[in-house]
C-alpha positions as CSV (number, residue, x, y, z in Angstrom):
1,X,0.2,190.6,239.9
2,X,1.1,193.1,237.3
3,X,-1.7,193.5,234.8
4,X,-1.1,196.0,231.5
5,X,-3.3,199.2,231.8
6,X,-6.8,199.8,229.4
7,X,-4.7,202.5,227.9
8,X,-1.0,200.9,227.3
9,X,1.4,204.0,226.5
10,X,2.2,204.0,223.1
11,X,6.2,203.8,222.4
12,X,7.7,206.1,220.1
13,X,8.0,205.4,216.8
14,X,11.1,205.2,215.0
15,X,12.7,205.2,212.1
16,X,16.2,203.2,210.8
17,X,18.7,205.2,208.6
18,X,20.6,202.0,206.6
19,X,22.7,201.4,203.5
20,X,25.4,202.6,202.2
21,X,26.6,204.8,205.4
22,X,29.2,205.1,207.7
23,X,27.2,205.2,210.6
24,X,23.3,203.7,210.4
25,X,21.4,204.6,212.9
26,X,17.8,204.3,214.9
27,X,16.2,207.6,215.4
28,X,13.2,208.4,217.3
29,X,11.0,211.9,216.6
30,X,12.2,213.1,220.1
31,X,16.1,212.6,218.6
32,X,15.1,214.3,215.3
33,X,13.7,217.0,216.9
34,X,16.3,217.7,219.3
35,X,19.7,216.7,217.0
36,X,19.0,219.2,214.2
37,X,17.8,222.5,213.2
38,X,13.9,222.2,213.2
39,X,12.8,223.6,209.5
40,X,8.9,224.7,208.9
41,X,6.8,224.4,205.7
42,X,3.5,225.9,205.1
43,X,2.6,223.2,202.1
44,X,-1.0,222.9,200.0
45,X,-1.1,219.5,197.9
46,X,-3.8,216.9,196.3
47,X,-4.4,214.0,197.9
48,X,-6.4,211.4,196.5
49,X,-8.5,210.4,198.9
50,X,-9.4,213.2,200.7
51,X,-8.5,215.9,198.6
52,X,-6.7,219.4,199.0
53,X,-4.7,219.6,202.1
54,X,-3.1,222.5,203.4
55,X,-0.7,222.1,206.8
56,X,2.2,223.6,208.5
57,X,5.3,220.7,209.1
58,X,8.4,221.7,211.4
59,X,11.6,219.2,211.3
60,X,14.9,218.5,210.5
61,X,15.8,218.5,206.3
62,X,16.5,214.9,205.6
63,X,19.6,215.6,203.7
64,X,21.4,216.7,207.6
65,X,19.8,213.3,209.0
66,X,21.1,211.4,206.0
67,X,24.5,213.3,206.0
68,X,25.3,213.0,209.9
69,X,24.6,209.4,208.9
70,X,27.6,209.8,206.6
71,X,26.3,208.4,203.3
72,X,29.3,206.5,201.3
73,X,29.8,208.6,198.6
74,X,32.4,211.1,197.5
75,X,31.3,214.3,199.1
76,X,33.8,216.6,196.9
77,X,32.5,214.8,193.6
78,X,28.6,216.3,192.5
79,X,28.7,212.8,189.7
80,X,29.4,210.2,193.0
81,X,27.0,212.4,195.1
82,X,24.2,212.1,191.9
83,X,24.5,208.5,191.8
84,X,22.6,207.8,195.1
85,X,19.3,207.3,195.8
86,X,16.9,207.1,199.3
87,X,14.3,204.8,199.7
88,X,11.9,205.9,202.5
89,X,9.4,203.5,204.0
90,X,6.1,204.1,206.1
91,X,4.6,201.8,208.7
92,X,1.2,201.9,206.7
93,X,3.4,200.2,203.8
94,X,3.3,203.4,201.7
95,X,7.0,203.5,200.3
96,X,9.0,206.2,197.9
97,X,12.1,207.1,196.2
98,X,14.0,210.6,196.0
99,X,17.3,210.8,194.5
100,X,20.3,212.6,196.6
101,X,20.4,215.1,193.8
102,X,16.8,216.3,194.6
103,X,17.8,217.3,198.2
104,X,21.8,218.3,197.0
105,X,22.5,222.0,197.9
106,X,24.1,221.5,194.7
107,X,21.9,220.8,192.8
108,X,17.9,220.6,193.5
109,X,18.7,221.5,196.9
110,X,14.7,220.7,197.5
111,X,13.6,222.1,201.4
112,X,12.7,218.1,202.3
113,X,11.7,217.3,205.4
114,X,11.3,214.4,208.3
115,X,8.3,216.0,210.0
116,X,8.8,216.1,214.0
117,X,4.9,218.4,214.6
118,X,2.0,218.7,212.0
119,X,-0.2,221.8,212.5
120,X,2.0,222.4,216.1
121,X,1.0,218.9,217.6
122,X,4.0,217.1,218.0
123,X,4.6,213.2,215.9
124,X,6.3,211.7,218.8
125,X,3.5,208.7,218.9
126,X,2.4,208.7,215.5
127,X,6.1,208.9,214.1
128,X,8.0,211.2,211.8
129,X,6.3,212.1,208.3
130,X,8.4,212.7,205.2
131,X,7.0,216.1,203.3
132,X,8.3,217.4,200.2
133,X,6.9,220.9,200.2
134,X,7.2,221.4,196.2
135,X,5.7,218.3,194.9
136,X,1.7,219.6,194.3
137,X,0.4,215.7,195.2
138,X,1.1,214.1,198.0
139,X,2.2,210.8,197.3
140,X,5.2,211.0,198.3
141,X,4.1,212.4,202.0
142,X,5.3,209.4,204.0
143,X,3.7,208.9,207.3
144,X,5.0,206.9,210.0
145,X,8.1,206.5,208.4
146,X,10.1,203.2,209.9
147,X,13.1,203.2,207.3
148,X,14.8,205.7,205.0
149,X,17.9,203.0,202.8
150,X,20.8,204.9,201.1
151,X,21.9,203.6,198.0
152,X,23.9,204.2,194.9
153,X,22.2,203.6,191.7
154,X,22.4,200.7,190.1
155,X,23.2,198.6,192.9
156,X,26.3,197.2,192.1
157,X,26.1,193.4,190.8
């Protein structure tokens, strides 16, 4: 008789990249970390519960993830590009928004991240976080993220 162990082994977690792309995809912290360049960020930032948090975060930038994803949008036109939006949710339920333009080489071209290791320990159990080293709160630090949706704005009636 097979009986499950006291200490089940926790699967990885992982994350859906959906919408409007040409290729969606399931990604786990493992395939983030070894499918793109790994990126580090020494960030400070208030939280509100606990207060000022400093930490190191290595990953991928989520504008490669969402780009090998092939987001459906005009790549050669900056206006098509600035329409879209990501929506990036967190298995605790903590959910936020960045527009494509933030992240755009061409235009905010913001250093944001899908965290693979915090302080060196890898996130392979607890699942990928999303940091965004130049926003001074930390709202928009998404932990356990299960799903990052690509979408133009306004969704088309």
């Amino acid at each position: 008789m097979n009986r499950p162990s006291a200490h089940p082994r926790s699967a990885p977690v992982a994350l859906a990249v959906l919408g409007n792309v040409e290729r969606p995809a399931t990604l786990t912290v493992g395939d983030l970390r070894n499918g793109w360049e790994q990126h580090q960020a020494e960030v400070v930032f208030d939280c509100a519960t606990s207060g000022p948090q400093q930490h190191r975060f290595e990953g991928p930038l989520l504008r490669e993830v969402i780009l090998d994803a092939q987001p459906l949008f005009d790549a050669r036109r900056r206006k098509d590009r600035s329409r879209f939006v990501l929506a990036v949710s967190g298995g605790d339920g903590h959910r936020t928004v960045l527009a494509w333009a933030e992240i755009d080489a061409d235009f905010g071209d913001a250093p944001v991240l899908l965290a693979t290791r915090l302080d060196g320990r890898d996130l392979d159990t607890a699942g990928s976080q999303l940091v965004v080293p130049l926003d001074r709160c930390g709202a928009r630090y998404v932990s356990a993220i299960t799903r990052v949706w690509v979408g133009e704005w306004p969704v088309p009636a």
